[in-house]
C-alpha positions as a LaTeX table, in Angstrom:
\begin{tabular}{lrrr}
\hline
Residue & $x$ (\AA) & $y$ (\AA) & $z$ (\AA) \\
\hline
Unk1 & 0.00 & 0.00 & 0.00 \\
Unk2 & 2.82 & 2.65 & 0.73 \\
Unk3 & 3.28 & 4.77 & $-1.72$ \\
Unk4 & 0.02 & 4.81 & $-3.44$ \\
Unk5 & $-2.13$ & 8.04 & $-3.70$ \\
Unk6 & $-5.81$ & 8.03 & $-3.07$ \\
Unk7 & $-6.64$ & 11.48 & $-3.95$ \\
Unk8 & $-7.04$ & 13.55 & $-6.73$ \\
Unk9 & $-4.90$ & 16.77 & $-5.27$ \\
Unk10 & $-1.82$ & 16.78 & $-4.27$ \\
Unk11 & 0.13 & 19.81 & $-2.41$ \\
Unk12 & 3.40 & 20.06 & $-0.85$ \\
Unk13 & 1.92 & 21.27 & 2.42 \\
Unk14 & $-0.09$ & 19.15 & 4.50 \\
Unk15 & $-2.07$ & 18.63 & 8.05 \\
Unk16 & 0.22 & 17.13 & 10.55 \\
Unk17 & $-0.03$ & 13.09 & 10.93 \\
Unk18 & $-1.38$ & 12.31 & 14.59 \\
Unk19 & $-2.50$ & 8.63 & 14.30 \\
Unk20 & $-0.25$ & 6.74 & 15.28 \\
Unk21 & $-1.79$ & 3.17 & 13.95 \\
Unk22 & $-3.60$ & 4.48 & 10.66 \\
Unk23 & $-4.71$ & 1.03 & 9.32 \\
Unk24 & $-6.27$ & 0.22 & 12.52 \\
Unk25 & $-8.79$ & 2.37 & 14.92 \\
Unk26 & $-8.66$ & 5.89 & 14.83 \\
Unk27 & $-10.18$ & 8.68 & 17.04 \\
Unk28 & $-12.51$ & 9.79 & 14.57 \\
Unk29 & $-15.98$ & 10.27 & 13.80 \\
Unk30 & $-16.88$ & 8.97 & 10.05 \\
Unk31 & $-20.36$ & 9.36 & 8.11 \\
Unk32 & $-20.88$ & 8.65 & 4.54 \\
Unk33 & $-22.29$ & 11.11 & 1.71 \\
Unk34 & $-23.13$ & 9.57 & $-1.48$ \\
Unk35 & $-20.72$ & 6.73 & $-0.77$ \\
Unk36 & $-17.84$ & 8.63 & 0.26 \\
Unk37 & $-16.88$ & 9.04 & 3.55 \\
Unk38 & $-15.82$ & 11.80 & 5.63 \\
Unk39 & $-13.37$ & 11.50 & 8.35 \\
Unk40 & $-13.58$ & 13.86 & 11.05 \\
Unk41 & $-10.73$ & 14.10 & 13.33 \\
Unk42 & $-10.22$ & 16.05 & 16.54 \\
Unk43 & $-9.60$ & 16.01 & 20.42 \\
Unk44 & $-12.49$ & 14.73 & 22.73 \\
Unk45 & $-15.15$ & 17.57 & 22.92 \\
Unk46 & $-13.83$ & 19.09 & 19.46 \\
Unk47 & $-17.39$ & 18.84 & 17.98 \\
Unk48 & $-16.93$ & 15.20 & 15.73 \\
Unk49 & $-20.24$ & 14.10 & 16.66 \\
Unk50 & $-22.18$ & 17.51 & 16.10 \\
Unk51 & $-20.49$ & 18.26 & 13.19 \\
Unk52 & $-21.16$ & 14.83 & 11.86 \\
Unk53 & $-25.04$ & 15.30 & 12.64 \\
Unk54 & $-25.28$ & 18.51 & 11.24 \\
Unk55 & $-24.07$ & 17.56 & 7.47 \\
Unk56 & $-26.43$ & 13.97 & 7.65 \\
Unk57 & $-28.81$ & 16.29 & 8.67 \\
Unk58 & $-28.35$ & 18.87 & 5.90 \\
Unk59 & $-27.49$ & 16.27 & 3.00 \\
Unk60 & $-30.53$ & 13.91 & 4.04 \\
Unk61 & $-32.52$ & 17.38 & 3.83 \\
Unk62 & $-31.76$ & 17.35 & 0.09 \\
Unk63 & $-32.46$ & 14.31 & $-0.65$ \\
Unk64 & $-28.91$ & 12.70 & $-0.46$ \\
Unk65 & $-27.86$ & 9.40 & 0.66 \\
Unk66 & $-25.84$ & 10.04 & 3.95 \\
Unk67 & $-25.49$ & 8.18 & 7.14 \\
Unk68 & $-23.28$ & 7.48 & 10.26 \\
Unk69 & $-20.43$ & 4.91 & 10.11 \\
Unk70 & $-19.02$ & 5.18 & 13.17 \\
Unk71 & $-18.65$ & 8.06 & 15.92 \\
Unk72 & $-15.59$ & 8.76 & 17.68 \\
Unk73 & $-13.37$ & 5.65 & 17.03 \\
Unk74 & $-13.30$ & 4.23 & 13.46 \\
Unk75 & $-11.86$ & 1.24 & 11.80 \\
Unk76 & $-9.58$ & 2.56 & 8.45 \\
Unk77 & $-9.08$ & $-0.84$ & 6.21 \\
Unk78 & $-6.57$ & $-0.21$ & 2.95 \\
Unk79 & $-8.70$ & $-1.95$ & 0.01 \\
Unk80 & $-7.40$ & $-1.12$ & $-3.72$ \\
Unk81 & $-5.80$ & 2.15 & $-3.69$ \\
Unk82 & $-8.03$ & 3.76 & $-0.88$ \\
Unk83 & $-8.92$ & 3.28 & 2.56 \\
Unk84 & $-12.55$ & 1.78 & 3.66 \\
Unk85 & $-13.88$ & 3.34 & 6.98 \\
Unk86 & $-15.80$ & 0.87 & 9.31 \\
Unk87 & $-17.11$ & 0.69 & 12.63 \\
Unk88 & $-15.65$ & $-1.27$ & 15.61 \\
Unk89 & $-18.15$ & $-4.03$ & 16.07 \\
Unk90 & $-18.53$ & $-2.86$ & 19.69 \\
Unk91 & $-19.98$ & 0.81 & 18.80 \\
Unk92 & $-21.51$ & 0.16 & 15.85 \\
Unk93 & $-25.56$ & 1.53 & 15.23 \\
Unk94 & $-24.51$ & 4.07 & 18.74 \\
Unk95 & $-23.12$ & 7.74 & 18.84 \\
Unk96 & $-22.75$ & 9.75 & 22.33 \\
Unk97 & $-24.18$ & 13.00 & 22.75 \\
Unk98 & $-22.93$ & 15.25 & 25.09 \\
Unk99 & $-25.05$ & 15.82 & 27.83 \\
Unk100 & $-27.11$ & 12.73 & 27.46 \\
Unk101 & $-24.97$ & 9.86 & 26.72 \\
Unk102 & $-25.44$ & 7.12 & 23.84 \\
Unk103 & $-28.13$ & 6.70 & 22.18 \\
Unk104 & $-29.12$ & 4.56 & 19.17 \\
Unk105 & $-28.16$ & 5.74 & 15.44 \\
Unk106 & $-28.89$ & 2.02 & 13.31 \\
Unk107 & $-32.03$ & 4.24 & 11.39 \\
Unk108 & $-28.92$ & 6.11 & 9.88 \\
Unk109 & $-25.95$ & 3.67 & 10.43 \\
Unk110 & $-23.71$ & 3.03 & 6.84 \\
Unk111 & $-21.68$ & $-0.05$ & 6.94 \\
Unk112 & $-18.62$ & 1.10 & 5.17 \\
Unk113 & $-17.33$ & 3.32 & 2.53 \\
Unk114 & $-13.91$ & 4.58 & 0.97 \\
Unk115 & $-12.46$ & 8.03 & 2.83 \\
Unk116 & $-12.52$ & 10.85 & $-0.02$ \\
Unk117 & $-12.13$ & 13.41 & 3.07 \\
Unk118 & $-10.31$ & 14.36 & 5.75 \\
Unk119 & $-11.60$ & 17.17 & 8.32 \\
Unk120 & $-9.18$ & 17.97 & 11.46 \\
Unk121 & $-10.94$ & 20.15 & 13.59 \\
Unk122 & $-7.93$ & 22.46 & 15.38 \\
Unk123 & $-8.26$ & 25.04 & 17.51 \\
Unk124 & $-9.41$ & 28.19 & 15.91 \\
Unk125 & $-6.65$ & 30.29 & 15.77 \\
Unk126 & $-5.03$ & 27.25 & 13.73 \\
Unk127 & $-7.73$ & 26.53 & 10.71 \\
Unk128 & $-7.41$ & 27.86 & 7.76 \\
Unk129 & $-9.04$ & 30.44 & 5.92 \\
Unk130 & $-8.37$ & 28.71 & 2.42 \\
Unk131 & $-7.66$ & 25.14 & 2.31 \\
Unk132 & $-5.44$ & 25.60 & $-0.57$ \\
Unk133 & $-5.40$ & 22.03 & $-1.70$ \\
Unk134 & $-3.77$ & 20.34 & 1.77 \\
Unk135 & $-3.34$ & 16.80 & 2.15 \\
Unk136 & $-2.53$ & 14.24 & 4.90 \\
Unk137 & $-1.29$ & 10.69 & 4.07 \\
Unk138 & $-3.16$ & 7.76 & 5.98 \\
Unk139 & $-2.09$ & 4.42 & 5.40 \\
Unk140 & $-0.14$ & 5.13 & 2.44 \\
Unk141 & $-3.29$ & 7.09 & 1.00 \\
Unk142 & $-2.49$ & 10.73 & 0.30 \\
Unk143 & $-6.17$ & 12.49 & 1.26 \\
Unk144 & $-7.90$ & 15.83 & 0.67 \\
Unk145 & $-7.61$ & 17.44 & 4.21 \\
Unk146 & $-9.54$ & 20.61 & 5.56 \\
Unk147 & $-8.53$ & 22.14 & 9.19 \\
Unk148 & $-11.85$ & 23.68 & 10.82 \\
Unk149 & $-12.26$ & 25.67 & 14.42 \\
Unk150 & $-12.88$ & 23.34 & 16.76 \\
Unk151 & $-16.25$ & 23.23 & 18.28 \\
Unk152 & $-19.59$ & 25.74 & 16.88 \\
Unk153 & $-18.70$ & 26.67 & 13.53 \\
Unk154 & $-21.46$ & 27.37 & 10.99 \\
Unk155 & $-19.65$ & 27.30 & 8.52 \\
Unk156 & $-18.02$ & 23.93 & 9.06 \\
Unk157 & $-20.49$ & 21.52 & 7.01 \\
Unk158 & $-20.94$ & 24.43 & 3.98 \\
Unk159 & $-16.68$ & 24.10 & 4.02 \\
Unk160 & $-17.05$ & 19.76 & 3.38 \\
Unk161 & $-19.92$ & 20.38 & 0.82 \\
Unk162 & $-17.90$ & 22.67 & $-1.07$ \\
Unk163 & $-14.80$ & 20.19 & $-0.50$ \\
Unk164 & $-16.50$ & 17.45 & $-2.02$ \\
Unk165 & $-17.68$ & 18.99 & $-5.19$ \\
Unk166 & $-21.46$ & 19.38 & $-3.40$ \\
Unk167 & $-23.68$ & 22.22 & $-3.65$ \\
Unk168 & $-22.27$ & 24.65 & $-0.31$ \\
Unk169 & $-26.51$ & 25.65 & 0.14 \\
Unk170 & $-27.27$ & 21.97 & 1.60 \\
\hline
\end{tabular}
């Protein structure tokens, strides 16, 4: 698998590699959009899971297929040139909300589907205004990477619509 590029851009700057076991769990949220996944990486109370909700919430409110693969720790599986997220058996169908706890998600649970994004949600003062075509290589696959403010951000789910070629008024 090393050396093999999954995405379409390349740069020569990218977001700083913090898993340290990319092939195996990661602490990240992941939810599919038309088959593609997005991977949404932060530290604990970040905003994963909101964010997450917010752009199922928006793409399933224009009649897109989107769903919830796994929140908080996901499974990243190389397969053909790009990397399948899945859920831990364990979590799978559940997703925590802060201030409740966990609650059931199987009506909008995906089973799988290859990474096309990367989000990193950093604090504030370190996202970027333009995401001028950064990547981040996980598990040998070079991936489209945006860094976002940490926790409420409106603008957060228009930035990954616009990142994957979608309409930004979902």
């Amino acid at each position: 698998m090393t050396g093999r590029t999954c995405a379409v851009r390349a740069s020569s700057s990218a977001c700083p590699v913090s898993d340290r076991h990319p092939t195996g769990p990661v602490h990240a949220t992941a939810i599919a959009i038309d088959g593609r996944c997005v991977l949404i990486a932060g530290e604990a109370g970040s905003g994963k899971t909101t964010l997450a909700l917010e752009i199922i919430r928006r793409a399933r409110a224009a009649d897109r297929d989107a769903g919830l693969i796994a929140d908080d720790r996901t499974d990243l599986v190389p397969h053909q040139g790009t990397l399948l997220a899945r859920c831990p058996a364990p979590i799978r169908g559940k997703i925590e909300i802060r201030g409740f706890g966990i609650a059931d998600a199987t009506a909008m649970t995906v089973a799988q589907a290859p990474v096309a994004l990367l989000v990193r949600l950093v604090e504030p003062a370190r996202a970027r205004r333009f995401a001028e075509g950064e990547t981040e290589t996980l598990a040998g696959c070079r991936l489209p990477c945006l860094r976002l403010p940490a926790g409420p951000a409106p603008s957060a789910a228009t930035a990954v619509f616009a990142a994957l070629g979608l309409p930004v008024w979902l």
